[in-house]
Structures are given as C-alpha cells and as structure tokens.
C-alpha positions as CSV (number, residue, x, y, z in Angstrom):
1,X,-17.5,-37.1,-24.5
2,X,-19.5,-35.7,-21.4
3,X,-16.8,-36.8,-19.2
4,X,-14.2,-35.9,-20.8
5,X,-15.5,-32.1,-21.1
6,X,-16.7,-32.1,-17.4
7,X,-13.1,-33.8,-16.6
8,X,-11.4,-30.9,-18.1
9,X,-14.1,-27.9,-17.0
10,X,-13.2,-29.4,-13.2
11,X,-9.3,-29.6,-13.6
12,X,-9.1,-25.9,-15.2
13,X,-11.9,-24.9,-11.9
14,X,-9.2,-26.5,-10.1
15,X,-6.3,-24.8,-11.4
16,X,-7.8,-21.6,-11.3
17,X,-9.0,-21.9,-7.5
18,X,-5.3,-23.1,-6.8
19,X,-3.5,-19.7,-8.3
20,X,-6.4,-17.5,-6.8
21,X,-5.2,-18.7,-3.5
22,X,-1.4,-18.6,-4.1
23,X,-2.3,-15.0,-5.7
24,X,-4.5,-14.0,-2.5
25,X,-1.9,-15.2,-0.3
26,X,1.0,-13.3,-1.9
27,X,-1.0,-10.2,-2.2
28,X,-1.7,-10.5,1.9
29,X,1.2,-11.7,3.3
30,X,4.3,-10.6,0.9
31,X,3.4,-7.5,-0.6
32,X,1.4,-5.9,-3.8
33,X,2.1,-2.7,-6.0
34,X,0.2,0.5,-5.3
35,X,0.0,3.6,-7.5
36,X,0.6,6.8,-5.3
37,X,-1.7,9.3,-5.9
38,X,-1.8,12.9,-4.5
39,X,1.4,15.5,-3.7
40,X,2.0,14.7,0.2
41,X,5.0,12.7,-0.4
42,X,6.9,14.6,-3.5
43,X,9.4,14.8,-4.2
44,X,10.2,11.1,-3.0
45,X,7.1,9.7,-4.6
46,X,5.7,11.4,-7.0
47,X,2.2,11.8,-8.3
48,X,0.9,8.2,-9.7
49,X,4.5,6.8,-9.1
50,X,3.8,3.0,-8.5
51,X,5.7,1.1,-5.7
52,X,5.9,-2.3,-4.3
53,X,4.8,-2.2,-0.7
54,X,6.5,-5.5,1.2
55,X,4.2,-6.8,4.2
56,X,6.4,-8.9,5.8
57,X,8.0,-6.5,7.7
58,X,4.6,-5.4,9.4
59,X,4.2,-9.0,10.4
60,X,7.9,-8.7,12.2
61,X,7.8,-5.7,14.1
62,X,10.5,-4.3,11.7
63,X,9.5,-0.7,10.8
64,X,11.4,1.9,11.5
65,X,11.8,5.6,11.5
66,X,12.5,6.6,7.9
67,X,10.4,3.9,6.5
68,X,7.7,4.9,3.9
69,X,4.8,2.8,4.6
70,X,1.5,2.5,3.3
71,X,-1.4,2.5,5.8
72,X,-4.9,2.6,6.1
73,X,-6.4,6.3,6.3
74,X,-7.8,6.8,9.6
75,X,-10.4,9.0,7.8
76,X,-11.8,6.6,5.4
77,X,-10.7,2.8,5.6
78,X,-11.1,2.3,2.3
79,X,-8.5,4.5,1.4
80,X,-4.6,3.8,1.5
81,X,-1.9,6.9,2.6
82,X,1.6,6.7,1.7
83,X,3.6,8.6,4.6
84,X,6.8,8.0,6.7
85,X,7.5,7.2,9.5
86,X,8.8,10.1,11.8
87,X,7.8,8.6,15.4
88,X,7.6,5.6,17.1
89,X,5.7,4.3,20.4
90,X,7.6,6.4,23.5
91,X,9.3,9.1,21.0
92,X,8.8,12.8,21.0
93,X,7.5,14.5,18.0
94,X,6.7,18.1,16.8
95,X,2.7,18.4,16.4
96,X,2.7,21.6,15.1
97,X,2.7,22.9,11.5
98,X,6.1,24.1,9.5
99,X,4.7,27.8,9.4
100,X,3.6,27.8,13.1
101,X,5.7,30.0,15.6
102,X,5.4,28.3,18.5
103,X,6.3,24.2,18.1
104,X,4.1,21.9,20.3
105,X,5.1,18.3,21.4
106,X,3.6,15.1,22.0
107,X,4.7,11.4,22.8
108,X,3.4,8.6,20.4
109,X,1.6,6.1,22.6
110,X,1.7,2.5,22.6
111,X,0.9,0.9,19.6
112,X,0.9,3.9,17.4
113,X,3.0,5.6,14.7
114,X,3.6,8.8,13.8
115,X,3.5,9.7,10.3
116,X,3.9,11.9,8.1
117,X,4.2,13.6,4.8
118,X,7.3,14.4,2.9
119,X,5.8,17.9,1.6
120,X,4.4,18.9,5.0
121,X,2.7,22.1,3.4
122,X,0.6,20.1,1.7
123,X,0.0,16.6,3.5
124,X,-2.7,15.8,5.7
125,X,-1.1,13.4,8.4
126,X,-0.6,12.4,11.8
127,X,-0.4,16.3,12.5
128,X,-4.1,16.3,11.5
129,X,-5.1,13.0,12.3
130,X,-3.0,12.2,15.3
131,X,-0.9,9.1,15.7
132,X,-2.8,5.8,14.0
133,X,-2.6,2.5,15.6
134,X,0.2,0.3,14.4
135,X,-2.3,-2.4,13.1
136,X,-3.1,-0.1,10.2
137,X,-0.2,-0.3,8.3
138,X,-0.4,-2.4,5.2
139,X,3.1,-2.5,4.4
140,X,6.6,-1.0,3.8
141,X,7.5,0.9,1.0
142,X,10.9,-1.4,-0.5
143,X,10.8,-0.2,-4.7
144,X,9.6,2.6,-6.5
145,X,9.0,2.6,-10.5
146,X,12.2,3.5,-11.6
147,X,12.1,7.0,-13.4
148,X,13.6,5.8,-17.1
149,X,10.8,3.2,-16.8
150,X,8.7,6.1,-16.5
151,X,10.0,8.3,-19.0
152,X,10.2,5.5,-21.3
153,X,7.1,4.1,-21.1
154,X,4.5,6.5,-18.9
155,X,3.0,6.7,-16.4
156,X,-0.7,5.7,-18.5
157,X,1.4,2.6,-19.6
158,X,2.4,1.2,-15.9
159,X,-1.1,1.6,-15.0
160,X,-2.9,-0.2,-17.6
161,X,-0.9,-3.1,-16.9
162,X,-1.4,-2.7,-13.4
163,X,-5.0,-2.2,-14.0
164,X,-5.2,-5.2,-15.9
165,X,-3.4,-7.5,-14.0
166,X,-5.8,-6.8,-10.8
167,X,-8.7,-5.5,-12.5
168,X,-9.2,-8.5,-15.4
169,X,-7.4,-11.3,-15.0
170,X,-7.9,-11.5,-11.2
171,X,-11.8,-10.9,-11.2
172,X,-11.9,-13.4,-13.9
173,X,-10.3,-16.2,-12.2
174,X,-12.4,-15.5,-9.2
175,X,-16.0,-15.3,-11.4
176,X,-14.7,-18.6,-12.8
177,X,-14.4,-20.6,-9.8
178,X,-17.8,-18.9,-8.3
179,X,-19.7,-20.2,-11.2
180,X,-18.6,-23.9,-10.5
C-alpha cells in the first residue's frame, strides 16, 4: 500500500517537474503573453491589450525597424516596455521631442536600439533614456488580443485567465516539485 502511494506521489513529482521544464523552456526561448499597460503605444496597443511576444527572433538577429518589441526598462529591470523600433546600430535618428523647434540628431551605436513610443507626447523612451543595449529585448511583438475578443469578453476576463494560468497553476506545479 506504502509503495504503491509513494510509486504514484513520485511519478505525478515526475510529471509535474517534466511540464515545469517544457513550460520554462517555452516561456524563455519561444515566447509568453504580456498585458500592456500604460498609453505610450496607443493607439496600436492599447491600455491592458494583451500580446504574444515571440523570442525567437531576438535569438536570430531578426528585428527590424517597425518591429514592436518588448524590452527590459533601462530604468528599472524589473519592469517590461513595449516600444518600436525606430533605429538600428549605424542609423540616424531625431533625439529631440515632437514640440521642440530645433531637431537634434544622433547615431545608435553598436549593439543598441532605438526605441520608441507610438504616442511620443506621452512615452518615455529612448528620447529620455537613450538607446538600450540590444541584449535587453525580450521579444518581438507577433499578435495582439483581437478587439471582438475584447469587446466580447473584456479586458477583466483576458486577464484572469492570464493571471491564472501564470499565477496558480504555474507556482503550484513548481511548490509541488520543491516539496519532494
């Protein structure tokens, strides 16, 4: 009886540890939903749309100007920015604000973006922050929550299951196979 309970206590531990690493794994190196939050990027992304951010082309050197990407803030690394790209290592780009009356220039350097928001009255960005390294994009903006989806369902829907998905069953599977 023992055994038999141990036997299937291990194989679930097992199981669990397996799908924690294939979910780690696609999380890392394929890509992982984000809910955008804030007005920078409206009206391409609105606020709290969610999108799937692919990381695959981070990995191949495939980003391009145009591309929303989500990065790493260079103010706070534990805080994501959704911007596009406007500048790549070697191009010229305006530094200066929309309002300002004289424009000022500046190459990005190598290894760096340039990036910024699609409301530039009210985004914070590369204009602020300079160009950021390449190595702190996360990914590549490929879908956005489609807007019947949204009107349908809501945006408070979208994110409880997005909530719940990382926020429950994730942590659980990871308590699980820390208490064997």
């Amino acid at each position: 009886m023992f055994r038999r309970v141990l036997g299937k206590t291990l194989g679930f531990v097992g199981y669990t540890i397996q799908y924690g690493c294939i979910a780690h794994c696609a999380f890392e190196y394929i890509g992982e939903f984000v809910v955008c939050s804030g007005p920078s990027m409206e009206p391409t992304i609105i606020n709290h749309d969610v999108v799937f951010s692919e990381r695959m082309s981070r990995h191949l050197c495939k980003i391009q100007k145009g591309d929303i990407v989500i990065a790493k803030s260079p103010y706070d690394p534990n805080m994501n920015i959704c911007k596009r790209v406007i500048g790549l290592e070697g191009d010229k780009v305006c530094t200066s604000s929309p309002s300002d009356l004289f424009k000022t220039h500046t190459y990005v350097p190598k290894g760096h973006v340039w990036l910024e928001g699609d409301n530039l009255r009210n985004s914070t960005d590369s204009r602020s922050y300079g160009p950021i390294p390449y190595a702190l994009i996360r990914g590549r903006v490929c879908l956005k929550s489609l807007a019947a989806v949204r009107g349908v369902l809501g945006h408070s829907f979208l994110r409880s299951v997005i909530f719940f998905t990382f926020h429950a069953i994730l942590p659980l599977a990871l308590t699980l196979t820390d208490g064997a």
